[in-house]
C-alpha positions as a Markdown table, in Angstrom:
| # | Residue | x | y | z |
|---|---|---|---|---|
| 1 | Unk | 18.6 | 0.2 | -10.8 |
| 2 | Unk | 19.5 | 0.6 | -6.9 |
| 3 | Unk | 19.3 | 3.6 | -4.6 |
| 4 | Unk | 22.5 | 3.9 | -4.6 |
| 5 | Unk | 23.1 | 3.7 | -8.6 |
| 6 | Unk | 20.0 | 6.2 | -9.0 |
| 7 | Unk | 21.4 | 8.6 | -6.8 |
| 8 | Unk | 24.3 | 9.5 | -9.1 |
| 9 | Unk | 22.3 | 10.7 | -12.1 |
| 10 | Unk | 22.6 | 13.9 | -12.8 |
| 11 | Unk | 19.5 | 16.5 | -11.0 |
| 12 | Unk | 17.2 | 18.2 | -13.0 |
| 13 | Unk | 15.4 | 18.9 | -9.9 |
| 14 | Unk | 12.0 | 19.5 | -8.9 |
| 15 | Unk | 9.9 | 18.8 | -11.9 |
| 16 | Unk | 6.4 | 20.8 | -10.5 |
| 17 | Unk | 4.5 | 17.5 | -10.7 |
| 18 | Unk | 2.6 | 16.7 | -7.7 |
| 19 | Unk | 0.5 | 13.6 | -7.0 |
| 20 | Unk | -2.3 | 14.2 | -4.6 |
| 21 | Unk | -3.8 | 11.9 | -2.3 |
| 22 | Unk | -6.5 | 10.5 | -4.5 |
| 23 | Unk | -3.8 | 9.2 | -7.0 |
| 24 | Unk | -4.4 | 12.0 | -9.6 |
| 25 | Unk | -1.1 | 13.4 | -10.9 |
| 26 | Unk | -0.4 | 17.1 | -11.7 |
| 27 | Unk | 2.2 | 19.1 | -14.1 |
| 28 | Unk | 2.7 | 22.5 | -13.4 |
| 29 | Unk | -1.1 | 22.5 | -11.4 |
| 30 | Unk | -3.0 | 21.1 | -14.2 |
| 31 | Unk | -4.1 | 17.2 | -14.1 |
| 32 | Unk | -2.5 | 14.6 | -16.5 |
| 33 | Unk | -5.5 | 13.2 | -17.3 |
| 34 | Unk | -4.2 | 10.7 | -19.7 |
| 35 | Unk | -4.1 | 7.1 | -18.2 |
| 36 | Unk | -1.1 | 6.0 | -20.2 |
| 37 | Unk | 1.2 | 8.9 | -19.5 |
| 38 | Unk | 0.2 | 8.6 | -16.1 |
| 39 | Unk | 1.4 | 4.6 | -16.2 |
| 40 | Unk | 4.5 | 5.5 | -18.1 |
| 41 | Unk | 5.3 | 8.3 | -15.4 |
| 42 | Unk | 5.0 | 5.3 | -12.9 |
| 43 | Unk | 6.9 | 3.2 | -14.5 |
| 44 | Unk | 9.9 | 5.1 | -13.7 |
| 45 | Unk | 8.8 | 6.4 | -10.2 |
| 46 | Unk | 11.4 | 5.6 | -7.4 |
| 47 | Unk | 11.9 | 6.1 | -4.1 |
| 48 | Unk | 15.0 | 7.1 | -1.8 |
| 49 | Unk | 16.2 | 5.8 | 1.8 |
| 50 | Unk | 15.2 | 9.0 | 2.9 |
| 51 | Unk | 11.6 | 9.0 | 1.5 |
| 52 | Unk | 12.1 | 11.3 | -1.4 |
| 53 | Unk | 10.0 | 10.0 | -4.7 |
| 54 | Unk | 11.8 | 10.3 | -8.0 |
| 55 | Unk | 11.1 | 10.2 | -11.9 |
| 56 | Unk | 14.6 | 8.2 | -13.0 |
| 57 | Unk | 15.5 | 8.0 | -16.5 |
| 58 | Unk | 18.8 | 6.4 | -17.7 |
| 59 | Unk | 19.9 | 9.9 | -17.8 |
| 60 | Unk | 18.4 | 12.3 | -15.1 |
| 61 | Unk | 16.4 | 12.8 | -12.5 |
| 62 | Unk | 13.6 | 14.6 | -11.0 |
| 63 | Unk | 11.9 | 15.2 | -7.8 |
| 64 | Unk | 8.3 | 14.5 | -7.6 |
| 65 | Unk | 5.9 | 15.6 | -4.8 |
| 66 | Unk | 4.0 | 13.0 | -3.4 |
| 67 | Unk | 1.0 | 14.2 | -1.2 |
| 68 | Unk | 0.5 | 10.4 | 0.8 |
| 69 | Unk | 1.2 | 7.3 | -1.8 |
| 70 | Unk | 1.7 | 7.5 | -5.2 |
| 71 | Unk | -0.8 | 5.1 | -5.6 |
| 72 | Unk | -4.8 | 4.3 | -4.7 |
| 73 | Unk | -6.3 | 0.7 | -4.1 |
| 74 | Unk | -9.6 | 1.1 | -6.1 |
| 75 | Unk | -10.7 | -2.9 | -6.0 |
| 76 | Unk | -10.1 | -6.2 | -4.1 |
| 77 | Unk | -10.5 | -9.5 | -5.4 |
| 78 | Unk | -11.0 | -12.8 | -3.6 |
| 79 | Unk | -10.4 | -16.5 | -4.1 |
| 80 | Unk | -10.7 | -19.5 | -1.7 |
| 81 | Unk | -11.0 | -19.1 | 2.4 |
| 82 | Unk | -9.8 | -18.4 | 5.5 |
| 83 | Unk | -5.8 | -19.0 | 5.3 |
| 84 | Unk | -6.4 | -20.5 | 2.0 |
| 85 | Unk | -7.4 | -16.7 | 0.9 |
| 86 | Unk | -5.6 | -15.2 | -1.7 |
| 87 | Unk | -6.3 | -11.4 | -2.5 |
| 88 | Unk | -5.4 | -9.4 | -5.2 |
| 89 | Unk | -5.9 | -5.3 | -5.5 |
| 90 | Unk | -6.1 | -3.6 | -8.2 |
| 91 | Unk | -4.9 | 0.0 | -8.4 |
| 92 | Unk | -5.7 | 3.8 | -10.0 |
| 93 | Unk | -3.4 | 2.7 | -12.9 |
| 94 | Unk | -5.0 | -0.9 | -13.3 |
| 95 | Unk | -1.8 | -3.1 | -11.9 |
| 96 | Unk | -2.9 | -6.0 | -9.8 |
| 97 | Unk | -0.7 | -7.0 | -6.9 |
| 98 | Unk | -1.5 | -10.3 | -5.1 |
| 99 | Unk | -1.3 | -9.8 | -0.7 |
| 100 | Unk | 1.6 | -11.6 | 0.1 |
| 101 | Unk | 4.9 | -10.9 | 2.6 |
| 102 | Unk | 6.5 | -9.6 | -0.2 |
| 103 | Unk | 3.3 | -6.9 | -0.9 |
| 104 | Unk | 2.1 | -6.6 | 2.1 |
| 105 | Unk | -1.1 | -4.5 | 3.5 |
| 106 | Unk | 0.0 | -2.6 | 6.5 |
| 107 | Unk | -1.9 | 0.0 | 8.6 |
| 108 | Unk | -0.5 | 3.1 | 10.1 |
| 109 | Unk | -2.8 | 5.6 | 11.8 |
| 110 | Unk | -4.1 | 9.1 | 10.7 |
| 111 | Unk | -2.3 | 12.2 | 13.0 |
| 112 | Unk | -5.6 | 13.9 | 12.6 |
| 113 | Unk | -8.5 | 11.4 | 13.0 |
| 114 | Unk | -6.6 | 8.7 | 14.3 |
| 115 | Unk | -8.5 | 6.4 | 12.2 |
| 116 | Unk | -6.5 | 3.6 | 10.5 |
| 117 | Unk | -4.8 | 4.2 | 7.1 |
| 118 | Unk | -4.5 | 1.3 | 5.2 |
| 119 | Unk | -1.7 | 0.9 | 2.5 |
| 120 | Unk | -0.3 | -1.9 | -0.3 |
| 121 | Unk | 3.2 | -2.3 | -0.7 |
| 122 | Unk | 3.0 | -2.5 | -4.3 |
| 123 | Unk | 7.1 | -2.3 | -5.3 |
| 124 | Unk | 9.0 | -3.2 | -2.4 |
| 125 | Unk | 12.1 | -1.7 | -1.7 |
| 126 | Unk | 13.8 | -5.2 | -1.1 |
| 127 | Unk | 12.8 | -8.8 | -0.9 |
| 128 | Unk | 11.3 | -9.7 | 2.6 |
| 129 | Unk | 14.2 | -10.8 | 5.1 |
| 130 | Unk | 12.0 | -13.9 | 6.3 |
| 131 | Unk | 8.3 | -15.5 | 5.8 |
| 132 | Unk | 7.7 | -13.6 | 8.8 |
| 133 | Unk | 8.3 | -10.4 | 7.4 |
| 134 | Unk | 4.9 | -9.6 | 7.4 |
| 135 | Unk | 4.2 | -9.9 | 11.2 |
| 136 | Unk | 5.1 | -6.6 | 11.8 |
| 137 | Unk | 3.6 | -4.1 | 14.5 |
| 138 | Unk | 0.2 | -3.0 | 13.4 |
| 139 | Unk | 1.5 | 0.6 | 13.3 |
| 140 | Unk | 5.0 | -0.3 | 11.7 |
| 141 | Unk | 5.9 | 0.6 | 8.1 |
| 142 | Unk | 8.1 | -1.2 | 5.9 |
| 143 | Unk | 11.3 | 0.1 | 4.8 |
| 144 | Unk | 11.1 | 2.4 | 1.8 |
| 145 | Unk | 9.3 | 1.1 | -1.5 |
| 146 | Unk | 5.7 | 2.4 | -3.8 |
| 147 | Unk | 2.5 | 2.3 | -1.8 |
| 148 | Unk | -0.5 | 2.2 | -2.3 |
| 149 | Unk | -3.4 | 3.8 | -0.2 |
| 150 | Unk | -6.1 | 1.4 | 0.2 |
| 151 | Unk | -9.8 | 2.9 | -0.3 |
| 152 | Unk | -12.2 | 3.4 | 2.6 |
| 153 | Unk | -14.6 | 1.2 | 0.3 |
| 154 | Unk | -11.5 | -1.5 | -0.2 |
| 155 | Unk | -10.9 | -1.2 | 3.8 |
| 156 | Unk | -14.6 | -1.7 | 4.4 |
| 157 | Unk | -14.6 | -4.8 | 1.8 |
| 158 | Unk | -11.2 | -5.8 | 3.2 |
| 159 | Unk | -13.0 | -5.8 | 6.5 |
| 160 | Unk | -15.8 | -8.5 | 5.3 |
| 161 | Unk | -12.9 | -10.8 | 4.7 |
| 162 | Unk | -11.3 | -10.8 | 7.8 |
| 163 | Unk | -10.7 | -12.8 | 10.6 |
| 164 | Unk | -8.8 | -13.5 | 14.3 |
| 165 | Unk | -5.6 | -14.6 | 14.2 |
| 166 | Unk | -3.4 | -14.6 | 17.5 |
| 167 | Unk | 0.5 | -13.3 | 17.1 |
| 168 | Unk | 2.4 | -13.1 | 19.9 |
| 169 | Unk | -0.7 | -13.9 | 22.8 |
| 170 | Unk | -2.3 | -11.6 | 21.3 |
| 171 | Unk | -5.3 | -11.4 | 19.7 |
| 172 | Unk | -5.2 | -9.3 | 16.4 |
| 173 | Unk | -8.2 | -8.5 | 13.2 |
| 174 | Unk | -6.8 | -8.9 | 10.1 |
| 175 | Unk | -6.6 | -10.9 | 6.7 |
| 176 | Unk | -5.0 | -13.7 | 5.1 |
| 177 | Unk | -3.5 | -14.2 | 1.7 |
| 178 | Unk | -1.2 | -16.3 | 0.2 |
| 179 | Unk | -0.5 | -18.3 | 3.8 |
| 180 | Unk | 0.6 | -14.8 | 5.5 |
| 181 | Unk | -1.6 | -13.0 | 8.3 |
| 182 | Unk | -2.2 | -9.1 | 7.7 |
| 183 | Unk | -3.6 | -7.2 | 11.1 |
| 184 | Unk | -6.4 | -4.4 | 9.7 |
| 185 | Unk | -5.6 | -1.9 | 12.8 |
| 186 | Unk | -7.7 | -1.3 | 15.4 |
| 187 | Unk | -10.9 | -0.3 | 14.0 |
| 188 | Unk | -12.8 | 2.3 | 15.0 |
| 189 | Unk | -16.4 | 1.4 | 16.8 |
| 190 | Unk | -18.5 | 2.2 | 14.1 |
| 191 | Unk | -16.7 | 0.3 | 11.6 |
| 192 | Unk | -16.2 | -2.6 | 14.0 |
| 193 | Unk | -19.7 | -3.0 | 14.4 |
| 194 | Unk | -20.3 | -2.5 | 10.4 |
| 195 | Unk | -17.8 | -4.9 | 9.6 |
| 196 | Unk | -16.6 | -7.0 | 12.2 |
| 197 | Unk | -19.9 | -8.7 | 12.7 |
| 198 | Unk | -20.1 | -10.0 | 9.2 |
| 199 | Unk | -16.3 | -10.9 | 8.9 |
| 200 | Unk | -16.3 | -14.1 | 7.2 |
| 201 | Unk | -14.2 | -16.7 | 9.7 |
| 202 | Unk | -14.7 | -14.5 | 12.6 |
| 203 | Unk | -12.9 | -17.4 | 15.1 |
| 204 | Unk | -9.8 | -16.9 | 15.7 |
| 205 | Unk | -8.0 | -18.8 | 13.8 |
C-alpha cells in the first residue's frame, strides 16, 4: 500500500502508543512486553512524506509516536573482506537486513553531543534511484522509510570493519557491503583512536 493509498483510510487518531528510543514500545504508558505483538505491531508500521509513523490496517489508521527510530540494531554479522564484505544486522524484533544501497547505513549527527548517530534503513520508502544511491553526504538522510538506530556497541563493531574509501577527492571512513561504500561519520577522537587503529583494511581502498 502507497502513501498516497494509506492516507485515505479513515483516522482513528492518536493511538497513546509510544516507542522510545531503545526500541521498547508503550500502550497507554505501560510496556508491551510481548515480542510477537510488538512484531505484529511492526508489521503494519508506516511512514508518511512528512515523517509521521502510522499503524495501517486495511481499515484504519493510527498515529504512533516515535521517540528516534522505530527500530534498534542489536547485532552485526560479517562474511568475506574488504569490498567483498557483506553485513547483515539484526534488530530489537530479530529481522535481519543485509547493508546494501537499497538498506543503507547512514549517519546523521546528535544536536546535543554532536556525536554521530548511526541508523539502518531497514524498509525503504522507494527503491534506490541508481547504484550510487548510497554515496550520499555523510550527514544526508534518505527520503522517508523504517530506520533503525544502530547500537553504540554495533557502531563500535561496525568501526572494526571499516576502512578508507575515497568519494569525490575525498577521503572518507566507512564500510563496505554488498559492492556499496557506507561513510561511518566523522568519529569522535576517542573512538577514532579505539577503533580506527584496529579497522581491518585500513588503506584506502
Amino acid at each position: 500500500m502507497s502513501n498516497a493509498d494509506f492516507s485515505q483510510l479513515p483516522l482513528c487518531g492518536d493511538l497513546d502508543m509510544r516507542i522510545a528510543r531503545d526500541g521498547t514500545w508503550y500502550y497507554r504508558g505501560s510496556p508491551i512486553s510481548r515480542k510477537p505483538l510488538v512484531k505484529l505491531f511492526s508489521s503494519v508500521l508506516r511512514r508518511e512524506d512528512d515523517g509521521a509513523y502510522w499503524l495501517v490496517t486495511p481499515a484504519e489508521r493510527g498515529r504512533v509516536v516515535v521517540e528516534d527510530a522505530p527500530f534498534t540494531a542489536i547485532e552485526v554479522m560479517a562474511s568475506g573482506t574488504s569490498r567483498d564484505q557483506v553485513l547483515r544486522l539484526r534488530t530489537n524484533i530479530d529481522e535481519e537486513v543485509v547493508v546494501d544501497a537499497g538498506h543503507p547505513i547512514w549517519v546523521s549527527e546528535d544536536p546535543v553531543s554532536g556525536a554521530p548517530a548511526p541508523y539502518l534503513r531497514i524498509r525503504p520508502a522507494m527503491p534506490p534511484a541508481t547504484p550510487q544511491a548510497h554515496m550520499r553526504p555523510v550527514d544526508a538522510q534518505p527520503p522517508f522509510g523504517l530506520d533503525a538506530l544502530i547500537l553504540r556497541a554495533v557502531y563500535y563493531h561496525l568501526v572494526e570493519l571499516g576502512a578508507y574509501h575515497v568519494i569525490d577527492s575525498k577521503t572518507v571512513f566507512g564500510v563496505w557491503s554488498s559492492g556499496s561504500f557506507f561513510p561511518l561519520g566523522e568519529l569522535p577522537t576517542d573512538e577514532a583512536e579505539a577503533g580506527v587503529s584496529t579497522a581491518r583494511g585500513g588503506e584506502t581502498a
